[in-house]
C-alpha positions in Angstrom: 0.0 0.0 0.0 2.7 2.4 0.7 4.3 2.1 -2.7 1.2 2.5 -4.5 0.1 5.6 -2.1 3.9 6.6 -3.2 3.1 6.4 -7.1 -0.4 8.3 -6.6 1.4 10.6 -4.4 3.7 11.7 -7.2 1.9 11.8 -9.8 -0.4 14.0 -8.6 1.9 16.7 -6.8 4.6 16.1 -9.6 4.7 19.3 -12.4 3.1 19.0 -15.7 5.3 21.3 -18.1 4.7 19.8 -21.9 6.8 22.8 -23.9 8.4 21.3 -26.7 12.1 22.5 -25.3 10.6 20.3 -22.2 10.2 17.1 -24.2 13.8 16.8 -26.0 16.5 15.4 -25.4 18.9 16.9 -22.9 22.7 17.7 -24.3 24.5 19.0 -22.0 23.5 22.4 -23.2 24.5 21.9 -26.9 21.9 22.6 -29.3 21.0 19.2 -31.2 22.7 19.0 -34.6 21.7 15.2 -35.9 20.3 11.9 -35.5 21.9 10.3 -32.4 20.7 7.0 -34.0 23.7 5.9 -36.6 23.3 3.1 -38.8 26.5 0.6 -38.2 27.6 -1.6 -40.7 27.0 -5.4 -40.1 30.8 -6.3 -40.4 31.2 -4.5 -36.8 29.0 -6.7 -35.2 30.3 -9.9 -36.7 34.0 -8.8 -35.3 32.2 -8.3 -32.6 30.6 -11.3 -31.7 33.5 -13.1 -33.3 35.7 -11.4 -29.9 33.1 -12.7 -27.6 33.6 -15.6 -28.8 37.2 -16.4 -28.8 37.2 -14.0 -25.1 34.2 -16.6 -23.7 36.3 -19.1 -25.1 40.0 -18.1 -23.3 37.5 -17.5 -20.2 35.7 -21.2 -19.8 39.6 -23.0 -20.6 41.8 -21.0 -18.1 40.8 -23.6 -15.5 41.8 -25.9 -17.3 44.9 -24.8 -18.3 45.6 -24.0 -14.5 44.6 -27.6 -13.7 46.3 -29.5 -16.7 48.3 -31.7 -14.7 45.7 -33.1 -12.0 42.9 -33.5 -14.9 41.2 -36.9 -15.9 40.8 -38.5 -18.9 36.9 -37.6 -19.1 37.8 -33.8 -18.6 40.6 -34.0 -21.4 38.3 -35.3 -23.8 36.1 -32.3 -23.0 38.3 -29.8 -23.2 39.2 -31.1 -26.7 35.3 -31.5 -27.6 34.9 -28.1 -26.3 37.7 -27.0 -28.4 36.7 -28.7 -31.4 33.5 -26.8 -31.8 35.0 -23.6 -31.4 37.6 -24.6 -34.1 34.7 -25.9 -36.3 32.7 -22.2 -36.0 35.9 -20.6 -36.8 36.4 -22.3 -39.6 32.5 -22.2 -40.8 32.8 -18.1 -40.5 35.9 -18.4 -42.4 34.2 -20.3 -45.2 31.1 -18.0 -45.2 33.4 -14.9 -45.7 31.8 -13.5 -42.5 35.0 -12.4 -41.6 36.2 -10.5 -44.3 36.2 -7.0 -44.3 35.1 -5.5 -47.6 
């Protein structure tokens, strides 16, 4: 009840000022000059989820390469599965020119 009392309580004591200076967007005093809202190229992105990638990658192995030595057999073959498919997408962007600039 209080948190509703709280939202009624605002929005009726809160001011209602709807000039049109009032309603756009706030620069730091600067008087708007474009868009904000710039088109990117796809090829960014790909680089970019090709980085999270390889950086999720080097994340999910470093305990593994910490623990090399005192690692099983079943957590080898794992790490070499795991490996595998990351070698296989590289590969598959490599082959669908996703990675090529121009």
């Amino acid at each position: 009840m209080f948190a509703l009392a709280a939202l009624i309580a605002s929005f009726i004591c809160s001011p209602r000022d709807a000039r049109e200076e009032k309603l756009t967007t706030y620069e730091c005093g600067m008087n708007l000059f474009s868009d904000a809202r710039i088109q990117y190229d796809i090829k960014f992105f790909n680089y970019a989820i090709m980085f999270l990638i390889l950086d999720v990658e080097t994340i999910f192995l470093f305990p593994f390469a910490v623990n090399f030595g005192q690692l099983q057999i079943f957590a080898i073959v794992e790490v070499f599965i795991f490996v595998s498919l990351l070698l296989f997408a590289l590969i598959f962007a490599i082959k669908k020119n996703i990675l090529r600039w121009q």
